[in-house]
PDB file as gemmi writes it, atoms N, CA and C in Angstrom:
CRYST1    1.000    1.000    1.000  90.00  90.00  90.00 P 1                      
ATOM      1  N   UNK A   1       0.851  -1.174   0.000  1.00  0.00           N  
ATOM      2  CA  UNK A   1       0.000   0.000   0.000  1.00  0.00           C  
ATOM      3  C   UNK A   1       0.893   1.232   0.000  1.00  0.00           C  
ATOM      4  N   UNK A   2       0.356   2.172  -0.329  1.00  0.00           N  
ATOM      5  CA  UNK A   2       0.853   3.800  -0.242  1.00  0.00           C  
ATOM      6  C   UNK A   2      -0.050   4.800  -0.259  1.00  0.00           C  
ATOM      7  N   UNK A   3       0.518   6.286   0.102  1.00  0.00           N  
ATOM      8  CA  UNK A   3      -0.224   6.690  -0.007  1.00  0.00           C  
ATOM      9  C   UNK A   3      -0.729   7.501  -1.060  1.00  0.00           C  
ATOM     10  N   UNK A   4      -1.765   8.124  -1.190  1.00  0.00           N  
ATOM     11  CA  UNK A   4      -1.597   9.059  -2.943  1.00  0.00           C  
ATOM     12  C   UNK A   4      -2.428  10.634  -2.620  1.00  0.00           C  
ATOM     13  N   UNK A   5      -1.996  11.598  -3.465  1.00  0.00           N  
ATOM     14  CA  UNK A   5      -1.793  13.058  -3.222  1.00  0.00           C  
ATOM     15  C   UNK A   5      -3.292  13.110  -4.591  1.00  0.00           C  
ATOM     16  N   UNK A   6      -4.360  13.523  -3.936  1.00  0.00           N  
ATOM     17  CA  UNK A   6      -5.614  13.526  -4.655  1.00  0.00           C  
ATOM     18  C   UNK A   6      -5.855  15.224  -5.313  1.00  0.00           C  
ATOM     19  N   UNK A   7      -6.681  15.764  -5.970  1.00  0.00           N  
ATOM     20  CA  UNK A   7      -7.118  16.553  -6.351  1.00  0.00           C  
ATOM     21  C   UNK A   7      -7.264  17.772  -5.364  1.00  0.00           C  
ATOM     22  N   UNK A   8      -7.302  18.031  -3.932  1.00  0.00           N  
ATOM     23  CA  UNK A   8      -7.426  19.038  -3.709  1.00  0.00           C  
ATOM     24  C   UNK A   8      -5.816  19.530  -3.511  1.00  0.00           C  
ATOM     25  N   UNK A   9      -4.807  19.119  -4.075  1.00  0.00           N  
ATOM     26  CA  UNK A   9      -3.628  19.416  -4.004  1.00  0.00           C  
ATOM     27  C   UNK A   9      -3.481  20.742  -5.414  1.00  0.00           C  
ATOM     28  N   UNK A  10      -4.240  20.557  -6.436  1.00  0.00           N  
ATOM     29  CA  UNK A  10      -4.355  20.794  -7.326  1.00  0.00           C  
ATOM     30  C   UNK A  10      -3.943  22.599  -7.063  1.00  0.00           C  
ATOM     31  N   UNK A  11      -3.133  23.176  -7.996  1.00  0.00           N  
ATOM     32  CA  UNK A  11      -2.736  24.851  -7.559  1.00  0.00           C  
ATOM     33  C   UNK A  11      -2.757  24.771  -6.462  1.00  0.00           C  
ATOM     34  N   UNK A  12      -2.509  23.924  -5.353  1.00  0.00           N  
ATOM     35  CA  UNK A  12      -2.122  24.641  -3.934  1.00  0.00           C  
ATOM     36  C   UNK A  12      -0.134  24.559  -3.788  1.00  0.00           C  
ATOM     37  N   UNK A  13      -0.041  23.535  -4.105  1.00  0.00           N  
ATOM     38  CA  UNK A  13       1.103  22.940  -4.073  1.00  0.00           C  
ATOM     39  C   UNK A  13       1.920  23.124  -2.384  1.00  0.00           C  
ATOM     40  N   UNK A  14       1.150  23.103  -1.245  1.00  0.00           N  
ATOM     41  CA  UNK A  14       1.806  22.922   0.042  1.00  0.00           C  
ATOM     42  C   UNK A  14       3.022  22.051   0.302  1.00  0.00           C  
ATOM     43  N   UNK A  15       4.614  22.565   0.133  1.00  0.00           N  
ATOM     44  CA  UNK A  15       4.951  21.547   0.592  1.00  0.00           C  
ATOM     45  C   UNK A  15       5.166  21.084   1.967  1.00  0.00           C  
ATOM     46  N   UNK A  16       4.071  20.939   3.004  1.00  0.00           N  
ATOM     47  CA  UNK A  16       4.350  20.389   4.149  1.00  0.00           C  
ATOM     48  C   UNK A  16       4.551  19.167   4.431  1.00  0.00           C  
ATOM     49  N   UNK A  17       4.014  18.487   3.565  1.00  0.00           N  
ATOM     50  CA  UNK A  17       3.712  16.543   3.202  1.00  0.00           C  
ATOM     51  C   UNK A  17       5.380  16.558   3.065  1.00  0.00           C  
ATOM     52  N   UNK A  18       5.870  17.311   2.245  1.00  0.00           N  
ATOM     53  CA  UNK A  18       7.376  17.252   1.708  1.00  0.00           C  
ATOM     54  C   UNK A  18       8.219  16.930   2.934  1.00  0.00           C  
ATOM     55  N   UNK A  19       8.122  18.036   3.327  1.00  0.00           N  
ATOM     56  CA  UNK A  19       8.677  18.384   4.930  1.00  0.00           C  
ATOM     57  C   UNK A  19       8.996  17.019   5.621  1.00  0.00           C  
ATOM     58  N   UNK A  20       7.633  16.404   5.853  1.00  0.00           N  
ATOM     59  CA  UNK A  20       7.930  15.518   7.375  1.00  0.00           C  
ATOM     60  C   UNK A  20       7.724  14.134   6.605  1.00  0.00           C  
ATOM     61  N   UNK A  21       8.371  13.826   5.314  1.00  0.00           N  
ATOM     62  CA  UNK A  21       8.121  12.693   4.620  1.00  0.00           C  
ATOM     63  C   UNK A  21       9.582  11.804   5.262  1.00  0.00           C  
ATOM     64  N   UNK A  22      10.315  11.072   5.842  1.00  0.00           N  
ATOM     65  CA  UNK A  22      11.299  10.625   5.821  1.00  0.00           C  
ATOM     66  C   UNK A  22      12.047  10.091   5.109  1.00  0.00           C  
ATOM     67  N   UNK A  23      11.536   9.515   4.071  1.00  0.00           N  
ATOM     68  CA  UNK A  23      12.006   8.821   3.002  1.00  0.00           C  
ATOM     69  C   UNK A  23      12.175   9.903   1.777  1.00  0.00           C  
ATOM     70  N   UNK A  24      11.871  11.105   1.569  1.00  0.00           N  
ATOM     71  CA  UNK A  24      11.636  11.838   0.735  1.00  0.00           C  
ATOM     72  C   UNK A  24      10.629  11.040  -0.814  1.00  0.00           C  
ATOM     73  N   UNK A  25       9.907  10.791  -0.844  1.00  0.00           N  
ATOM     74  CA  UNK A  25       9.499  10.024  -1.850  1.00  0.00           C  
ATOM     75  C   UNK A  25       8.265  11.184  -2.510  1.00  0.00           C  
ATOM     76  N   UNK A  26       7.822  12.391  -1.718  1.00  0.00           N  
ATOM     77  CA  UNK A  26       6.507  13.271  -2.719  1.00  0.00           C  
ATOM     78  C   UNK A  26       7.369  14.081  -3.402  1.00  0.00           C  
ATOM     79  N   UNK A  27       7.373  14.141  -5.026  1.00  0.00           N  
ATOM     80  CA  UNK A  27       7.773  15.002  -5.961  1.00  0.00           C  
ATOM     81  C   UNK A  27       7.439  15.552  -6.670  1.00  0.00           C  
ATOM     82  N   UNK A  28       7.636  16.736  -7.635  1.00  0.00           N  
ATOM     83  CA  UNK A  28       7.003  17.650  -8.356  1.00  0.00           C  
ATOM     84  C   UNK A  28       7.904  18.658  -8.838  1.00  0.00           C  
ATOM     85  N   UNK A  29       7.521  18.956  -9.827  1.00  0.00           N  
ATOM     86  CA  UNK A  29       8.684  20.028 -10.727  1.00  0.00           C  
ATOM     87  C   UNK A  29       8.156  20.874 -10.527  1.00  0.00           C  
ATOM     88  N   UNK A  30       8.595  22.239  -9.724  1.00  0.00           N  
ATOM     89  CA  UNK A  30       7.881  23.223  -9.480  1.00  0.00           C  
ATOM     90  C   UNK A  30       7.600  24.431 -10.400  1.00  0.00           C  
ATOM     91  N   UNK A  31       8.030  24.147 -12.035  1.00  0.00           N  
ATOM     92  CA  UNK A  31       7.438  24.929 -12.792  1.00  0.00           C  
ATOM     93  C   UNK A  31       6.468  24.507 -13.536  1.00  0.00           C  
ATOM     94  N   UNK A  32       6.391  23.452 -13.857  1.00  0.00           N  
ATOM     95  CA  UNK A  32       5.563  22.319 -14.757  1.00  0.00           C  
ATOM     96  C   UNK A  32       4.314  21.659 -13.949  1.00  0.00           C  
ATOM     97  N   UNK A  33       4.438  21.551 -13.112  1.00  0.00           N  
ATOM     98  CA  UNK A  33       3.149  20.327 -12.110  1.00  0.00           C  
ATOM     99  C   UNK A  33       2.345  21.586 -11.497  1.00  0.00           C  
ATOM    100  N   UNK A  34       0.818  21.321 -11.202  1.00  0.00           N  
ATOM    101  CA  UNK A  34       0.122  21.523 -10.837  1.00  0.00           C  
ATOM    102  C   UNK A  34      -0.241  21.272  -9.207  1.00  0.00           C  
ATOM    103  N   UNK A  35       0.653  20.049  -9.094  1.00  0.00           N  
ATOM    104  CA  UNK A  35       0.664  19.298  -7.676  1.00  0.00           C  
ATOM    105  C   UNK A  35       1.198  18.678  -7.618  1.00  0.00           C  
ATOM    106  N   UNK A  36       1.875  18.023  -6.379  1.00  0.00           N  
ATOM    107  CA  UNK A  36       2.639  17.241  -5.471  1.00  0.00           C  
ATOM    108  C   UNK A  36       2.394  15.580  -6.153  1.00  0.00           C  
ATOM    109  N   UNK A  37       3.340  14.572  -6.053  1.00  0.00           N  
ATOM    110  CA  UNK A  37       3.013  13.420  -5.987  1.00  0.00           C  
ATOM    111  C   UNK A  37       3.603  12.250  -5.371  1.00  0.00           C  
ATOM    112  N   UNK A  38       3.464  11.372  -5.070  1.00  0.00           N  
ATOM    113  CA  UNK A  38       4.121  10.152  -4.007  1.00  0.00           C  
ATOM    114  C   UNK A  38       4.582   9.265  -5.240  1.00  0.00           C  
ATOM    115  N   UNK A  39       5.937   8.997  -5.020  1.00  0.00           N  
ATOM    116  CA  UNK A  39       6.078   7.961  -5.308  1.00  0.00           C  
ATOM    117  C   UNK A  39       5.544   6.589  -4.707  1.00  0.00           C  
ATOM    118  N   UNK A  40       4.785   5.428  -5.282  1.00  0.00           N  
ATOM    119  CA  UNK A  40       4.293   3.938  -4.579  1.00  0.00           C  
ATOM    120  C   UNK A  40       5.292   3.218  -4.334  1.00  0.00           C  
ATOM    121  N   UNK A  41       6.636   3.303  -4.842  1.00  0.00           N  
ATOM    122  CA  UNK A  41       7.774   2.554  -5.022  1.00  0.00           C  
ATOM    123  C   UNK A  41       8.191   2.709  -3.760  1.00  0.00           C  
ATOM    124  N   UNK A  42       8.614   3.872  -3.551  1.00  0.00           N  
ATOM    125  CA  UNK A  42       9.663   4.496  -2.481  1.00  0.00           C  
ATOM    126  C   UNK A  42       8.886   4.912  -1.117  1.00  0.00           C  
ATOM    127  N   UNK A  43       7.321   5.195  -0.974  1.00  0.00           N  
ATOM    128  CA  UNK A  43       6.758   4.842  -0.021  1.00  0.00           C  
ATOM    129  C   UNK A  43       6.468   4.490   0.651  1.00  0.00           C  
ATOM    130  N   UNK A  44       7.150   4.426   2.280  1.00  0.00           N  
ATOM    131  CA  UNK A  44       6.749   3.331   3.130  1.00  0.00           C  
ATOM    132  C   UNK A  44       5.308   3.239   4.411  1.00  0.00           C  
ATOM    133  N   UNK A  45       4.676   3.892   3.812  1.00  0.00           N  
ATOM    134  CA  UNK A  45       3.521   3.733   4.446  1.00  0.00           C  
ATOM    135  C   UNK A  45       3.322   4.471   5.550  1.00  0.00           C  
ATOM    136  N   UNK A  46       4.422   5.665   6.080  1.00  0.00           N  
ATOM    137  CA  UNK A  46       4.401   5.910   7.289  1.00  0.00           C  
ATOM    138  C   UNK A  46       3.223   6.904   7.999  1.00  0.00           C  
ATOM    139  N   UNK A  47       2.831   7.217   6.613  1.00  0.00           N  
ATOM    140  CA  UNK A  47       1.575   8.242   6.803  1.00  0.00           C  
ATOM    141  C   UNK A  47       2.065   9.629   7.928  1.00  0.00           C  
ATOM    142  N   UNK A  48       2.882  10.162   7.705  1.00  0.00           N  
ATOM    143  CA  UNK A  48       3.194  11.166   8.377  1.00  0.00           C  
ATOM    144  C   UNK A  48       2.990  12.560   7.353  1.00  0.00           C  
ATOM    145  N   UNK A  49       2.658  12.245   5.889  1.00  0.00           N  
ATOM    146  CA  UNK A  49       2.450  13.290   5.235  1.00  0.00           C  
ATOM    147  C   UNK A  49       0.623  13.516   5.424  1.00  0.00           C  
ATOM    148  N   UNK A  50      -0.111  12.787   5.670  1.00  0.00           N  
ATOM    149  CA  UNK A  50      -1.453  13.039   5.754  1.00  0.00           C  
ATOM    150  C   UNK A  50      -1.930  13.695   6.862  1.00  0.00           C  
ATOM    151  N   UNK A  51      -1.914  13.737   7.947  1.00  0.00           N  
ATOM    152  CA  UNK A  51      -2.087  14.587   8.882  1.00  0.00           C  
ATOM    153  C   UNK A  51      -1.318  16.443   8.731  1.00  0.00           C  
ATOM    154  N   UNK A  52      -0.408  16.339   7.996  1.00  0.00           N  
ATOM    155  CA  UNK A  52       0.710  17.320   7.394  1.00  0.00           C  
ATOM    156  C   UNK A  52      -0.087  17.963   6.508  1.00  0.00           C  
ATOM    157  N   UNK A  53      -1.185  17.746   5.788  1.00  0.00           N  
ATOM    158  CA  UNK A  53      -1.756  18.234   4.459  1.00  0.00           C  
ATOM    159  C   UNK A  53      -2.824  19.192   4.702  1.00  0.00           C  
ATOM    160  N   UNK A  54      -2.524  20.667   4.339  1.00  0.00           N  
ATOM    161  CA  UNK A  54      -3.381  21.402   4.714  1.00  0.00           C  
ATOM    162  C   UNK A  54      -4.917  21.672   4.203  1.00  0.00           C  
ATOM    163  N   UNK A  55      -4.808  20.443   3.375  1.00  0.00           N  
ATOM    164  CA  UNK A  55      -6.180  20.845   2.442  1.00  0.00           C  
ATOM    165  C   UNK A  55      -6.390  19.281   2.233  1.00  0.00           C  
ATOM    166  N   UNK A  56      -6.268  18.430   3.002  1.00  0.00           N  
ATOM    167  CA  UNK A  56      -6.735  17.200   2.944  1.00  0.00           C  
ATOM    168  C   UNK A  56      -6.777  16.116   1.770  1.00  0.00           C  
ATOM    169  N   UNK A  57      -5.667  16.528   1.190  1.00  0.00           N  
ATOM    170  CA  UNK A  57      -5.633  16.006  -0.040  1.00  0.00           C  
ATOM    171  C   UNK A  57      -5.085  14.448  -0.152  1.00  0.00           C  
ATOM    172  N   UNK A  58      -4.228  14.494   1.222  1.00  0.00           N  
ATOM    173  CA  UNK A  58      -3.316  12.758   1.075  1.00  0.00           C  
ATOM    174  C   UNK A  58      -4.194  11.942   1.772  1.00  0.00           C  
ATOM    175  N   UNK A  59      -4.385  10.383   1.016  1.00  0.00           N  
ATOM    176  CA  UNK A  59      -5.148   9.155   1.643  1.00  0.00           C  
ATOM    177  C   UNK A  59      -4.542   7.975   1.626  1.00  0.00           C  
ATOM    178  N   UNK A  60      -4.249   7.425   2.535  1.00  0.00           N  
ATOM    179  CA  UNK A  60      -3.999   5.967   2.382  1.00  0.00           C  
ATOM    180  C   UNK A  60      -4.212   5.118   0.805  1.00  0.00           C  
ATOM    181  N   UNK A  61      -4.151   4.701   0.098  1.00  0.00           N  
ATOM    182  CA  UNK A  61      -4.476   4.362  -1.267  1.00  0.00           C  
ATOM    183  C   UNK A  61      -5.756   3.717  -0.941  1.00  0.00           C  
ATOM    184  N   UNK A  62      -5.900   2.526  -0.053  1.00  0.00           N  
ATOM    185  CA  UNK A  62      -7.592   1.976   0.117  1.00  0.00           C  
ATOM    186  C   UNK A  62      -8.379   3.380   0.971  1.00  0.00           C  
ATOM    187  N   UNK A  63      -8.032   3.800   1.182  1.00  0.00           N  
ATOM    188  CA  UNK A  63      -8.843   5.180   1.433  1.00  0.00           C  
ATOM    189  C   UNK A  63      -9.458   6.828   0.621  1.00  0.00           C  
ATOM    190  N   UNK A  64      -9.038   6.364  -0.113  1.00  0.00           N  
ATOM    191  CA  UNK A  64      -9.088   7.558  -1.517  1.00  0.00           C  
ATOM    192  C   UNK A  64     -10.131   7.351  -1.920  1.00  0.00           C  
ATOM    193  N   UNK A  65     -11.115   8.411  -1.445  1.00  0.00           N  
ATOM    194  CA  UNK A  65     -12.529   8.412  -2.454  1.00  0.00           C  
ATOM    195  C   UNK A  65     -12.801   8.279  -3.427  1.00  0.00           C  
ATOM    196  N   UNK A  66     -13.947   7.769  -3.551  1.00  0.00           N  
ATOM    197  CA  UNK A  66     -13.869   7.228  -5.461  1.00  0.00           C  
ATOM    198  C   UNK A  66     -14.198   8.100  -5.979  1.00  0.00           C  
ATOM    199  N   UNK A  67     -14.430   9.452  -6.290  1.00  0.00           N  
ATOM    200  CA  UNK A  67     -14.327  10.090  -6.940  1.00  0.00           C  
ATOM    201  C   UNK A  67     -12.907  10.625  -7.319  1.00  0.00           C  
ATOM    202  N   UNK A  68     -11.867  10.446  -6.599  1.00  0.00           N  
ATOM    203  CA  UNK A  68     -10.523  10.484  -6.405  1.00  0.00           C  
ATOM    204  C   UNK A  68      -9.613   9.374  -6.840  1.00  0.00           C  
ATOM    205  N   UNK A  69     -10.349   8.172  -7.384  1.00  0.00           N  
ATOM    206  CA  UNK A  69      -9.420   6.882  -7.305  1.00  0.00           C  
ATOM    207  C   UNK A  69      -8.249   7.427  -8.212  1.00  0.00           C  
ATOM    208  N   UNK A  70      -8.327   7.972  -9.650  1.00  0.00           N  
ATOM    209  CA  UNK A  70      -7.733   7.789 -10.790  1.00  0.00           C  
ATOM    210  C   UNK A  70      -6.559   8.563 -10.156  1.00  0.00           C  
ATOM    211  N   UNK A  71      -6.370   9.183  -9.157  1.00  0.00           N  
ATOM    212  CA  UNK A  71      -5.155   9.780  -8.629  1.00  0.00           C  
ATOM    213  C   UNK A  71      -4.257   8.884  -8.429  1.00  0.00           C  
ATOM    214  N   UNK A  72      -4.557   7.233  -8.196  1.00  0.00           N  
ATOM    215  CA  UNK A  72      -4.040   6.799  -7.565  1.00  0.00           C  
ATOM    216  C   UNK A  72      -2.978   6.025  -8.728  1.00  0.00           C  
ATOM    217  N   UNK A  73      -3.727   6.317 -10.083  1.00  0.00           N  
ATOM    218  CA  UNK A  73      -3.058   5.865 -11.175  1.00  0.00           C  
ATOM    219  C   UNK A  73      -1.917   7.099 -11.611  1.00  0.00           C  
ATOM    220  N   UNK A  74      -2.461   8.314 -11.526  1.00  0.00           N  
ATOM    221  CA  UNK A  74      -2.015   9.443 -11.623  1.00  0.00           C  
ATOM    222  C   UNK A  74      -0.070   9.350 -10.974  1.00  0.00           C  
ATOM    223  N   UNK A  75      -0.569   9.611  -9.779  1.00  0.00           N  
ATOM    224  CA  UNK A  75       0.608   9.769  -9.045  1.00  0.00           C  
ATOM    225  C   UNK A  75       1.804   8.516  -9.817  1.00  0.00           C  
ATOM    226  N   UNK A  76       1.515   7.069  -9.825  1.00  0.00           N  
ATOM    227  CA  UNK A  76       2.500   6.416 -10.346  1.00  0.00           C  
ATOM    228  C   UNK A  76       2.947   6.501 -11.270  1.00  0.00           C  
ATOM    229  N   UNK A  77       1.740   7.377 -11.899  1.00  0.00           N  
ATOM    230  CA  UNK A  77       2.424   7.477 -13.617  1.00  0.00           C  
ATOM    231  C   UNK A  77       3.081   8.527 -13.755  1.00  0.00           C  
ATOM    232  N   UNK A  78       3.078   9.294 -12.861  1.00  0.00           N  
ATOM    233  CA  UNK A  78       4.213  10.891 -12.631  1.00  0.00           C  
ATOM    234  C   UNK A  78       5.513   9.956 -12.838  1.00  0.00           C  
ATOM    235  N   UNK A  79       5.804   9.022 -12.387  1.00  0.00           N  
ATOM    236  CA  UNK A  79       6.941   8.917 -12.030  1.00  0.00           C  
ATOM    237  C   UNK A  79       7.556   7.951 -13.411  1.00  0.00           C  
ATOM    238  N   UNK A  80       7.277   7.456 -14.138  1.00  0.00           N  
ATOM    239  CA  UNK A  80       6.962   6.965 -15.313  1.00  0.00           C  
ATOM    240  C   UNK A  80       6.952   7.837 -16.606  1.00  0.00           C  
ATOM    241  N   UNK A  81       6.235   8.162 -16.240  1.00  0.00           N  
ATOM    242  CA  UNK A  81       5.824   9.607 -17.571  1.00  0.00           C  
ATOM    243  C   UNK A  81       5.155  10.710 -17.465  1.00  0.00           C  
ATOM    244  N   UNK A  82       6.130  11.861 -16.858  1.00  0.00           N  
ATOM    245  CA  UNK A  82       5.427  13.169 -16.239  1.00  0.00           C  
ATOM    246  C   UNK A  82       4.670  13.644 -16.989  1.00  0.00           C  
ATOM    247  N   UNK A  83       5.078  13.762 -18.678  1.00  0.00           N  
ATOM    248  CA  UNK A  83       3.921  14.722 -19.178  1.00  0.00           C  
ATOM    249  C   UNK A  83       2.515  13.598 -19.103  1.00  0.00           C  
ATOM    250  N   UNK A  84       2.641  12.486 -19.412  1.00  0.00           N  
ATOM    251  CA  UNK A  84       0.811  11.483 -19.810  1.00  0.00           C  
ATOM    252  C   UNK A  84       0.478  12.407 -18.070  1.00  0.00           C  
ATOM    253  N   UNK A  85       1.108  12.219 -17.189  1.00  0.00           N  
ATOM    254  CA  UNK A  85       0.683  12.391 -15.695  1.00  0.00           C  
ATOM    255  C   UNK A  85      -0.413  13.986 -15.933  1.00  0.00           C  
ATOM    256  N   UNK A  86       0.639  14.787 -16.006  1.00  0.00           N  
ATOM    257  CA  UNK A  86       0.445  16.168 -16.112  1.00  0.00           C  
ATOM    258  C   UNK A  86      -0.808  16.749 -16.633  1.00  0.00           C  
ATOM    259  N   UNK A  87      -1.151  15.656 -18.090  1.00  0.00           N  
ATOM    260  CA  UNK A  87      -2.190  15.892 -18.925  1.00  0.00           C  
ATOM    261  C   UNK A  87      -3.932  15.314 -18.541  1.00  0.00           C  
ATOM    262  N   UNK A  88      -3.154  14.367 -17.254  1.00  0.00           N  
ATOM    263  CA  UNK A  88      -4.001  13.166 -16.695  1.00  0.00           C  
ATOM    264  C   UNK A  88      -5.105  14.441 -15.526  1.00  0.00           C  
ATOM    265  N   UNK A  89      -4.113  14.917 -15.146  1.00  0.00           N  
ATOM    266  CA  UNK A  89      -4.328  15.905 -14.236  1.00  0.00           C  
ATOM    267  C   UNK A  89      -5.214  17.534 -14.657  1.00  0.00           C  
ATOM    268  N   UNK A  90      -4.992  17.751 -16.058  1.00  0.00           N  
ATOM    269  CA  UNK A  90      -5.703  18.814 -16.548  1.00  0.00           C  
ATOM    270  C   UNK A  90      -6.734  18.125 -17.123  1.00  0.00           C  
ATOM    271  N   UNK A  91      -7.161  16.850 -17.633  1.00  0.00           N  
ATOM    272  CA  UNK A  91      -8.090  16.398 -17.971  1.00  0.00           C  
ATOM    273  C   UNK A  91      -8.873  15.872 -17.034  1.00  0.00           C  
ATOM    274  N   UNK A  92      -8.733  15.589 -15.557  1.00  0.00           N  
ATOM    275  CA  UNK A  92      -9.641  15.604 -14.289  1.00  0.00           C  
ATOM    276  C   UNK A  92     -10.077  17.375 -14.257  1.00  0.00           C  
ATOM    277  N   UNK A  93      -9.389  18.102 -14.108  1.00  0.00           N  
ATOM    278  CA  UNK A  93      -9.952  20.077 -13.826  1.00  0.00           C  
ATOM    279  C   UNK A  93     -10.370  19.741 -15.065  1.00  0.00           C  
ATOM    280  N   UNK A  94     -10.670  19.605 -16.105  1.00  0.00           N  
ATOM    281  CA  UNK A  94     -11.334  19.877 -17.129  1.00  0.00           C  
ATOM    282  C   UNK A  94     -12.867  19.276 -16.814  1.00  0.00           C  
ATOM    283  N   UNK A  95     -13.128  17.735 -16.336  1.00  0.00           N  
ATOM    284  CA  UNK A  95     -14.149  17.358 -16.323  1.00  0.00           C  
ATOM    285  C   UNK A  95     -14.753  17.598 -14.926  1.00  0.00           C  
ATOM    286  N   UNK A  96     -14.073  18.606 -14.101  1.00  0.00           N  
ATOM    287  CA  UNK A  96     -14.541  18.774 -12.705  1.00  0.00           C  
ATOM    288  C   UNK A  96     -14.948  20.335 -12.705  1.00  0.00           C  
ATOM    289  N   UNK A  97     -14.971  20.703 -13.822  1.00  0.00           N  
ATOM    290  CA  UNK A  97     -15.039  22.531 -13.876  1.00  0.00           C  
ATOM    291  C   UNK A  97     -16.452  22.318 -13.811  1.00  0.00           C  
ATOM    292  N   UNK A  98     -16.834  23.856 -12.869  1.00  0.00           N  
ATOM    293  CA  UNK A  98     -18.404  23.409 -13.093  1.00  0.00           C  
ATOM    294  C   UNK A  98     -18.973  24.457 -14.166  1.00  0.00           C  
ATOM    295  N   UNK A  99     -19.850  23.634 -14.715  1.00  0.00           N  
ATOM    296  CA  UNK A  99     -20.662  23.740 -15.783  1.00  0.00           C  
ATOM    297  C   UNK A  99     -20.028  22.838 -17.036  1.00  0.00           C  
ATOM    298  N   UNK A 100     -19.551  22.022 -16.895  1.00  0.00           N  
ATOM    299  CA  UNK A 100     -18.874  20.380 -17.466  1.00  0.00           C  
ATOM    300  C   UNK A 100     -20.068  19.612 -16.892  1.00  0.00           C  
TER     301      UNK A 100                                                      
END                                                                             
């Protein structure tokens, strides 16, 4: 399990999760990304970035609302292939804008 950095991260970009991660594993290019992301690899479960998150954005992976799941694909694929990630991420704000 791990944990994953959901949609209300989106333009906030807090790094406090960053901060008290021990392993350093949440990353993000801070000119290019929209938001924060966990690596699943390098994650050890310690959950010390979720209580850390000022806008409630980090969940346990079986805890991520389903309206939130595809984050959970999101985040791994940052690490894989930032731009598919990036685009993954403007095409959730695209179908979450209201009046979509």
């Amino acid at each position: 399990m791990t944990y994953v950095i959901t949609s209300p991260c989106i333009d906030v970009k807090d790094q406090s999760c960053v901060e008290v991660c021990p392993v350093d594993c949440i990353h993000f290019d801070e000119t290019l990304d929209k938001m924060l992301y966990i690596d699943p690899d390098e994650c050890i479960d310690c959950g010390a970035c979720e209580p850390a998150c000022p806008v409630s954005a980090i969940f346990a992976e079986g805890d991520v609302p389903e309206p939130e799941r595809e984050f959970t694909k999101i985040n791994a694929l940052w690490f894989e292939d930032q731009d598919a990630a990036r685009r993954a991420v403007e095409e959730f704000r695209a179908r979450a804008a209201p009046g979509k």
